[in-house]
N, C-alpha and C positions, 0 to 999 in steps of 0.2 A: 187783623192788623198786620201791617208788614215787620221784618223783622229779621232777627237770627238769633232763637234761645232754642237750644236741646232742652226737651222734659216731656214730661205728659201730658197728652189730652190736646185741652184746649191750650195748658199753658203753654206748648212749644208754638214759634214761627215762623214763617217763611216770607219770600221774599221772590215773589212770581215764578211759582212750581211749576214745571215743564211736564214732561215725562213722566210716565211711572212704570213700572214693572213691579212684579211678583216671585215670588217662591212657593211653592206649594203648602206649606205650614203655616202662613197668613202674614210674613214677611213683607213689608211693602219700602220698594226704594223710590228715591223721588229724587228729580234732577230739580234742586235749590237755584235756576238760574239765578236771580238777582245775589245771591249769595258765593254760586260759582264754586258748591259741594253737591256731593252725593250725600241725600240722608237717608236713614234708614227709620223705619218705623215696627217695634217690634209686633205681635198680635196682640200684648195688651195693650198697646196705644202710647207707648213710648220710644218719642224719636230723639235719634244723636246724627251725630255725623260720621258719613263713613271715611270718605277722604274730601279732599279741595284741593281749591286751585285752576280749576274749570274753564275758566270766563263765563260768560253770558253765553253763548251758544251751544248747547251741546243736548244731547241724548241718550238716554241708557237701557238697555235691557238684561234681569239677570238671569244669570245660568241655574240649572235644579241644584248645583253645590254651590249655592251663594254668591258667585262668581259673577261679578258685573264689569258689562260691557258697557263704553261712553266714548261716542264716535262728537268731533270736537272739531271744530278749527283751530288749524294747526298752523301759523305763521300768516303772511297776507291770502295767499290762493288755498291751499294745504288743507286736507282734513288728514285725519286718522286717528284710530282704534285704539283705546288701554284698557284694559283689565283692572279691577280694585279686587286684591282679593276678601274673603269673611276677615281677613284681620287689619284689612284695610293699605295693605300692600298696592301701588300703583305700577304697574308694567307696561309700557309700548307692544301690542299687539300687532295691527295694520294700516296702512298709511295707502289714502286710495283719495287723491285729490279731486274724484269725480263721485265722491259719496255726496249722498242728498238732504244725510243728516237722517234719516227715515231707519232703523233701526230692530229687530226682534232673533230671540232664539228661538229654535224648532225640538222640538221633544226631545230629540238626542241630544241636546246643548248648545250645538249649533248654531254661529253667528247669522243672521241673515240682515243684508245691508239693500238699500236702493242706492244701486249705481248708473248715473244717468240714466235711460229709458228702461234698466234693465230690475231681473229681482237675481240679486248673487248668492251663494252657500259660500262662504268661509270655513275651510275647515280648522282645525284643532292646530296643523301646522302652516296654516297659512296660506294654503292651495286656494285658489274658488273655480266656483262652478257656477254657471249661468242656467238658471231655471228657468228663466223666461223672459223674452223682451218685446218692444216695441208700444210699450206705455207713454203717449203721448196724447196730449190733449188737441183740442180740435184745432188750436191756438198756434200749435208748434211748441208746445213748452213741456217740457218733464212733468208730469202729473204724477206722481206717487204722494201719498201723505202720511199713511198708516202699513203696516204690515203686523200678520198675526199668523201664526201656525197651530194645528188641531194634532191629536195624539197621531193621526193616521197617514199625516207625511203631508196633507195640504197644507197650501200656505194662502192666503186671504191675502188680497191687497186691495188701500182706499186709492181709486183711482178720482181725475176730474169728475169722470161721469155716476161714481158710484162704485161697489166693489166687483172684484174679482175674485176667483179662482184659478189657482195652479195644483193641477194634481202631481201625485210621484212622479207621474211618465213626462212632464212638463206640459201637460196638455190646460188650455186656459177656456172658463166658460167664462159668463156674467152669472153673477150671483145676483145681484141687481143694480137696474137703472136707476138712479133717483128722479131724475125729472117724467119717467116715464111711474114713477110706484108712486111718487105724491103727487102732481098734477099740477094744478096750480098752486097747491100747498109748497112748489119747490121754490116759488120766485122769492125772492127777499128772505130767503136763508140767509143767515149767517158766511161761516167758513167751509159747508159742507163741502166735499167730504175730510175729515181731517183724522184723529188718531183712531185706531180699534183695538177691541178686547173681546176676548173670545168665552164663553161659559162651556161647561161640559156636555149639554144640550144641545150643544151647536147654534146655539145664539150669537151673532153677533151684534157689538153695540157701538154705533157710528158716533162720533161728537163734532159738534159745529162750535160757534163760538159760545152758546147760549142756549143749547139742546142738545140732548142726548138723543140718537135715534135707535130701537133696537131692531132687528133685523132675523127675522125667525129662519130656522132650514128652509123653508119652503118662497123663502124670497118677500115677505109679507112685512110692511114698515109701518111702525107707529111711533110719535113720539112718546120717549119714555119720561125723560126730563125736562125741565123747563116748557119757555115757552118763546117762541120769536118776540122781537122786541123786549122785553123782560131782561134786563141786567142787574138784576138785585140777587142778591143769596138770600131765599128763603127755605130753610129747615123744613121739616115735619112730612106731613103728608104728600106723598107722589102727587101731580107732576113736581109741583114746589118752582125753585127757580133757582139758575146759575149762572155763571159768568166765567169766561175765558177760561173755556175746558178745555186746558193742552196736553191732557194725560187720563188714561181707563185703563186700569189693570182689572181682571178680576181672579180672586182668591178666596179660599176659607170660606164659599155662600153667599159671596158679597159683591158685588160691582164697585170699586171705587175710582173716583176722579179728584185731578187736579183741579181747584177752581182760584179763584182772585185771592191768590195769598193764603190758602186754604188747603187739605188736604180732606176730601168726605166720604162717607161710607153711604152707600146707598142699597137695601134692601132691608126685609126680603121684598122679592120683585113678585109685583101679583103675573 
């Protein structure tokens, strides 16, 4: 049910969950669009609010000291960057009218943004760096959707056609195609490719509007979740089913997604 109550469990609500990120500890933040807060979800399963005021648009990702980032439209054209801090402190961090809204940290804490075709490093005072460009769809349009970085300085990105890699030296492979790894399985997808989340395994886990896909090292795609066509939330047993996943963090052994109004835990994963 849609809403806005801080508490546990099932009793808290939201109010079309966006985003989500992690802390190492099993911390889970959630961008409350319809509500226009940052909430916070502790590891035993109770969420509050971290700050407000948002609007409807925005993105987060936290830092390993709790430190969340929320890149936002800022006036009519305008975007940029605040900080909340663990005490819920809100700061003006970066202000970059050509972000994508596409958002993630890199092991060292590090901001990393899609700024038109490009993947940026923001550092700590404000400098960036250009890891890599020329992310454009076949279309002519900015194609970034997701970004995620692994302990070892890669950084993953969900392009139109499926992800990427950017290593340390800025060098970019295909990790994979999608319409080339499912086949005819790719017509009538959903929003593929859209957020990612990364396991310690080197798993990655793609989400469309209504499936989860995972994504093994070796470039190999199954679905994980749900099913095409299938808009209902059904619990229990894997694949199950879900609806308008705009968020996958994973933490603590767990994979979790935003879904319709919802926040769910999904594992252990076979």
């Amino acid at each position: 049910g849609r809403g806005l109550v801080d508490g546990v469990s099932g009793n808290a609500r939201f109010s079309f969950p966006g985003s989500l990120s992690s802390t190492p500890d099993g911390t889970l933040y959630v961008a409350d669009l319809g509500n226009g807060r940052v909430r916070k979800i502790t590891p035993e399963g109770t969420a509050s609010t971290l700050a407000s005021g948002f609007g409807s648009d925005f993105r987060i990702a936290a830092g390993l000291d709790g430190t969340v980032f929320v890149e936002r439209q800022q006036g009519t054209f305008g975007r940029s960057v605040s900080t909340i801090s663990p005490a819920g402190a809100v700061s003006n961090f970066f202000n970059s009218s050509a972000s994508n809204g596409v958002i993630a940290v890199d092991a060292a804490g590090r901001l990393l943004l899609a700024v038109n075709n490009s993947v940026v490093r923001v550092n700590s005072n404000g400098t960036t760096s250009t890891l890599a460009s020329g992310f454009i769809s076949a279309s002519g349009f900015t194609a970034l959707s997701g970004i995620v970085a692994d302990s070892t300085g890669t950084v993953f990105v969900a392009t139109s056609e499926g992800v990427q890699a950017i290593d340390p030296q800025g060098r970019v492979r295909v990790v994979v195609n999608l319409a080339q790894a499912l086949g005819a399985g790719y017509a009538g997808r959903g929003k593929v490719p859209g957020t990612l989340a990364l396991d310690p395994a080197g798993n990655l886990y793609l989400a469309d509007d209504n499936t989860i896909l995972q994504i093994t090292p070796a470039g190999q795609v199954r679905t994980l979740v749900g099913a095409l066509g299938n808009t209902n939330i059904e619990l229990g047993k894997l694949p199950g089913a879900v609806t308008r996943v705009n968020g996958l963090t994973w933490t603590a052994g767990s994979l979790y997604a935003s879904v319709n109004n919802a926040v769910t835990r999904i594992g252990p994963l076979p």
